[in-house]
Z-matrix of the N, CA and C atoms (Angstrom, degrees):
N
C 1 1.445
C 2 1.522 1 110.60
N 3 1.148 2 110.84 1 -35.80
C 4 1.176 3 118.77 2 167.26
C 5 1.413 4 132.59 3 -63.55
N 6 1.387 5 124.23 4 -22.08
C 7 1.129 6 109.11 5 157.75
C 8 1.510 7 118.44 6 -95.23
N 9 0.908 8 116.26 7 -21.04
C 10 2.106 9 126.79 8 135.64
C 11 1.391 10 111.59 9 -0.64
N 12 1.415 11 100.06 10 -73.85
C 13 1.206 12 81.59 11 172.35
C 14 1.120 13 127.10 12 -130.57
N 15 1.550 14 126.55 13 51.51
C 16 1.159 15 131.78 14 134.14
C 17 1.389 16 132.61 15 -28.22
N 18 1.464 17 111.56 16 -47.34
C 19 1.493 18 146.62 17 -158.81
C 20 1.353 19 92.77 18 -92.07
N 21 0.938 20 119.48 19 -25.97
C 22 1.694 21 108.80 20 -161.85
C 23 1.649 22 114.36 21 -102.39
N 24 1.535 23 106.17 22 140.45
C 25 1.097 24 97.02 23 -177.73
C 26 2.173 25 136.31 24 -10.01
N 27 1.190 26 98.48 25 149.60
C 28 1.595 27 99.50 26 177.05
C 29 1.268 28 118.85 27 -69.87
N 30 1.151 29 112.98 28 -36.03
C 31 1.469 30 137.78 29 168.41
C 32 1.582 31 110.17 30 -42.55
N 33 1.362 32 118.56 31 -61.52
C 34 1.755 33 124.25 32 -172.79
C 35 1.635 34 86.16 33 -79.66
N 36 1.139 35 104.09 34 110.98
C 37 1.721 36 119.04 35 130.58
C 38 1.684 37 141.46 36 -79.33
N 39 1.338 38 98.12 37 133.26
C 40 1.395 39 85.95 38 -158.04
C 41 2.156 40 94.70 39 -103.12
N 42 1.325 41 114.87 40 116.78
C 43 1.425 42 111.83 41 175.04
C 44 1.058 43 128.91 42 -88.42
N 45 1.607 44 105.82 43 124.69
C 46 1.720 45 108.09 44 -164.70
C 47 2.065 46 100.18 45 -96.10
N 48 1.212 47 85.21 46 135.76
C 49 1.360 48 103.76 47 175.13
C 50 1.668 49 124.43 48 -89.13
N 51 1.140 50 94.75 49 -20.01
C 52 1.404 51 125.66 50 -178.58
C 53 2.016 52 116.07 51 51.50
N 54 1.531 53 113.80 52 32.04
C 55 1.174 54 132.00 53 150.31
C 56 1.551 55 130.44 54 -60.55
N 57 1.659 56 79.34 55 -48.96
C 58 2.058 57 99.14 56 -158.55
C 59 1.632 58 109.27 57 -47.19
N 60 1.499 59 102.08 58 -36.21
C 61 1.581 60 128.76 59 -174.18
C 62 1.829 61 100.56 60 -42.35
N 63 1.367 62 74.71 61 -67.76
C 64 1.843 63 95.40 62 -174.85
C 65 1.209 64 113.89 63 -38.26
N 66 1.544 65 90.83 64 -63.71
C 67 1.440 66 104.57 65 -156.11
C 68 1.651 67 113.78 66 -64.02
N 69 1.017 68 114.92 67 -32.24
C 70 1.512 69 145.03 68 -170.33
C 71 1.656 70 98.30 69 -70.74
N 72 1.600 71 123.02 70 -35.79
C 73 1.283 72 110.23 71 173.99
C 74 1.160 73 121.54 72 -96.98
N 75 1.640 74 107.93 73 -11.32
C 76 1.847 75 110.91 74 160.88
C 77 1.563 76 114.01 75 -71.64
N 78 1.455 77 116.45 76 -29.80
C 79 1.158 78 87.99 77 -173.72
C 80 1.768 79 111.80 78 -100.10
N 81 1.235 80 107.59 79 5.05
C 82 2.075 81 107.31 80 148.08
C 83 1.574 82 101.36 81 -61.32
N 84 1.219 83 129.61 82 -49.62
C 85 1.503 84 128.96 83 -160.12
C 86 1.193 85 96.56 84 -65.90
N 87 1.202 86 124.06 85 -48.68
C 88 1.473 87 126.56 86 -168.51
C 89 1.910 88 110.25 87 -59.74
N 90 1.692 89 101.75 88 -42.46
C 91 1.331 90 86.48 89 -166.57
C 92 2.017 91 103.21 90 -86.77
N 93 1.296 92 104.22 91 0.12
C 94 1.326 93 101.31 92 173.80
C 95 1.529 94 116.47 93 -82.68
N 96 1.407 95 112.14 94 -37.78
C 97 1.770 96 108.00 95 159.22
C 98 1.689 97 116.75 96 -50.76
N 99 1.424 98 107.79 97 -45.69
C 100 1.533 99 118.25 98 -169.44
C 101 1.537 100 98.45 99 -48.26
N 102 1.739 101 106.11 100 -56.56
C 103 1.541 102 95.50 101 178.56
C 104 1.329 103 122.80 102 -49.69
N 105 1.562 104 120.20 103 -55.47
C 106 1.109 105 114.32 104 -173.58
C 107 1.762 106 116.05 105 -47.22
N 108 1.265 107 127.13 106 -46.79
C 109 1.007 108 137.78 107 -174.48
C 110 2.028 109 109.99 108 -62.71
N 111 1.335 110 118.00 109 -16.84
C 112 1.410 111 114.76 110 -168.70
C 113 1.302 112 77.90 111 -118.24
N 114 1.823 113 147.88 112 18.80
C 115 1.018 114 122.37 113 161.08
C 116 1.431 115 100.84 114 -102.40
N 117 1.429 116 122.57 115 -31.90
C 118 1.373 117 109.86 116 166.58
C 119 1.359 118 146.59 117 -85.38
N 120 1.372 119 94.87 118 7.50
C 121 1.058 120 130.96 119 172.14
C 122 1.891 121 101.79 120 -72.65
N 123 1.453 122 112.31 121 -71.02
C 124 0.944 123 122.99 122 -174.94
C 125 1.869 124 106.51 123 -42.61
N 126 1.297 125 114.83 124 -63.94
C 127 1.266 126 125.78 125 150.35
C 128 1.196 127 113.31 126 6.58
N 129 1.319 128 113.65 127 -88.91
C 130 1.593 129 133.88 128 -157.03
C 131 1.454 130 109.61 129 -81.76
N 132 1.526 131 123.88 130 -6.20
C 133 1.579 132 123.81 131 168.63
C 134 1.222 133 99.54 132 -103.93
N 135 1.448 134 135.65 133 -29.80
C 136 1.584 135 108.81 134 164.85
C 137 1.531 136 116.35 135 -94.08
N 138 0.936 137 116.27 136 14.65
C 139 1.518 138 102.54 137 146.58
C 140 1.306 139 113.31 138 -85.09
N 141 1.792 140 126.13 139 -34.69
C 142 1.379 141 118.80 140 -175.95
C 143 1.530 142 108.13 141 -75.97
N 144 1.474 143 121.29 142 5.30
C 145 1.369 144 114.76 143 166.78
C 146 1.488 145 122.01 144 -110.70
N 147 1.256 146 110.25 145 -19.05
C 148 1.556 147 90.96 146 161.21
C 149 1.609 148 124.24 147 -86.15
N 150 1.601 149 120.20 148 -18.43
C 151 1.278 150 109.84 149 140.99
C 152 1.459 151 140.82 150 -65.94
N 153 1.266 152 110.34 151 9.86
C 154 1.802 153 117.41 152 168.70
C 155 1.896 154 100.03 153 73.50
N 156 1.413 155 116.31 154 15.81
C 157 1.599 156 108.07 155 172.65
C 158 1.836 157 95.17 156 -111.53
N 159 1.195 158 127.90 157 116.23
C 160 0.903 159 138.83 158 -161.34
C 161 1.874 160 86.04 159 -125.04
N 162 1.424 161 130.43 160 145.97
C 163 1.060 162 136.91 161 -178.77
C 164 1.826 163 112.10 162 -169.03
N 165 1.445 164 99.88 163 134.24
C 166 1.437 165 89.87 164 168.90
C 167 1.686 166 123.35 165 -79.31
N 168 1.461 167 117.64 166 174.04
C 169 1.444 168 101.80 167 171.00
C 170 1.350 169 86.49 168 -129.19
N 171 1.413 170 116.89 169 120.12
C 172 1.747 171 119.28 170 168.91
C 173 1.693 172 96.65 171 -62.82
N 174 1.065 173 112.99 172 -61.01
C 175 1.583 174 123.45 173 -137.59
C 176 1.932 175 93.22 174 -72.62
N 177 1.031 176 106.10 175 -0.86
C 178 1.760 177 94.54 176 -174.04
C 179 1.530 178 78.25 177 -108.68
N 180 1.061 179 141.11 178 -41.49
C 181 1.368 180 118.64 179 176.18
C 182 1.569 181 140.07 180 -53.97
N 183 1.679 182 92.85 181 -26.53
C 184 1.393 183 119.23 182 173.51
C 185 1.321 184 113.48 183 -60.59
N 186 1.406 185 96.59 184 -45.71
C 187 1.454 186 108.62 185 -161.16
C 188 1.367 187 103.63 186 -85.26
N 189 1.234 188 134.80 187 -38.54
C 190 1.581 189 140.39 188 177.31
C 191 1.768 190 84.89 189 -51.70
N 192 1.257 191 126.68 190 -79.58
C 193 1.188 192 140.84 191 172.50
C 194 1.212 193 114.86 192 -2.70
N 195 1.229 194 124.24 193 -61.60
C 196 1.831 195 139.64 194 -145.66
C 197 1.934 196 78.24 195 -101.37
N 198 0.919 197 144.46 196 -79.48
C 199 1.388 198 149.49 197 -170.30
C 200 1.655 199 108.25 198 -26.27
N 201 1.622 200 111.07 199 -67.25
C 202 1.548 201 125.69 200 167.79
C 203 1.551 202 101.24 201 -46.43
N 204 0.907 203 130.84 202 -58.06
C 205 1.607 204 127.33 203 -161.07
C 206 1.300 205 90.99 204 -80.03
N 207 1.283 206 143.48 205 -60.02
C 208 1.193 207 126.45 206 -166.60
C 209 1.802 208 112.10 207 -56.42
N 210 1.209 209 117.98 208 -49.84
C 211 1.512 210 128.51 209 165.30
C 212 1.094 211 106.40 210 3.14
N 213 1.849 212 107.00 211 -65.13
C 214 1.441 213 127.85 212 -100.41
C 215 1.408 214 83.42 213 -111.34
N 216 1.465 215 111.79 214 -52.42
C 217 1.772 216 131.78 215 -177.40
C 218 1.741 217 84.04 216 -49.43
N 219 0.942 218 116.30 217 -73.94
C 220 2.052 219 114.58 218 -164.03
C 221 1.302 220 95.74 219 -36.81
N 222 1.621 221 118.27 220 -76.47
C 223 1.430 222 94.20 221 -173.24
C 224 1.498 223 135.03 222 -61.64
N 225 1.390 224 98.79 223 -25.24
C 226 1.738 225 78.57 224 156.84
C 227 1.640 226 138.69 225 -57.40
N 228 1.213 227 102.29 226 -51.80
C 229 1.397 228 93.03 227 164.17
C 230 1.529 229 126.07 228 -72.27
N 231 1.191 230 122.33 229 -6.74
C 232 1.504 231 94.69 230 169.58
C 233 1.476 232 109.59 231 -94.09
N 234 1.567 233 127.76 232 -3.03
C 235 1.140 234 121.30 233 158.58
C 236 1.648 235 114.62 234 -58.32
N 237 1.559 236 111.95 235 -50.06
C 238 1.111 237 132.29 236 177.17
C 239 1.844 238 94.44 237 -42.16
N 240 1.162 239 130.69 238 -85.82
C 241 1.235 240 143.79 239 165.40
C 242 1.505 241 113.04 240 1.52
N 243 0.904 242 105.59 241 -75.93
C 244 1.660 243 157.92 242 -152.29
C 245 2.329 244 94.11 243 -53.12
N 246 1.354 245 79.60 244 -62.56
C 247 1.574 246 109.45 245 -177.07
C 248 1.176 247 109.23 246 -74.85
N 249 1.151 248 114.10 247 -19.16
C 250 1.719 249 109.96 248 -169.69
C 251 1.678 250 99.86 249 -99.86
N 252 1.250 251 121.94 250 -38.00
C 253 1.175 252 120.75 251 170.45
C 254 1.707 253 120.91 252 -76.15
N 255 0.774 254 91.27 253 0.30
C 256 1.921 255 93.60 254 160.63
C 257 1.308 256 121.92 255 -98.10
């Protein structure tokens, strides 16, 4: 973004909040756990299918669930944030 607006008029300032940084490397972390978690995931349902025990897991869905939405809510509001203070 920053070199964004380098280029751009003198006039548009661009205001750093100094969140985006953060936030931007939690949510790589986040989707690099996610993998790990849908790789063992993956794991543990084909083993329960070539032994013929096939089972759901509510609670890993929940939880994949509650993580994504929570993500998602932060960046909204610090966009929300973000915009209002400019």
């Amino acid at each position: 973004m920053r070199e964004m607006s380098s280029g751009a008029s003198q006039a548009m300032r661009v205001r750093h909040t100094g969140i985006s940084e953060v936030l931007g490397e939690c949510m790589n972390g986040l989707g690099g756990v996610l993998t790990v978690f849908a790789a063992w995931r993956y794991r543990v349902v084909n083993r329960a299918i070539e032994r013929g025990e096939i089972e759901a897991d509510p609670r890993m869905v929940m939880a994949i669930t509650v993580i994504i939405l929570t993500a998602a809510v932060a960046v909204i509001v610090y966009m929300i944030i973000s915009v209002a203070a400019v």
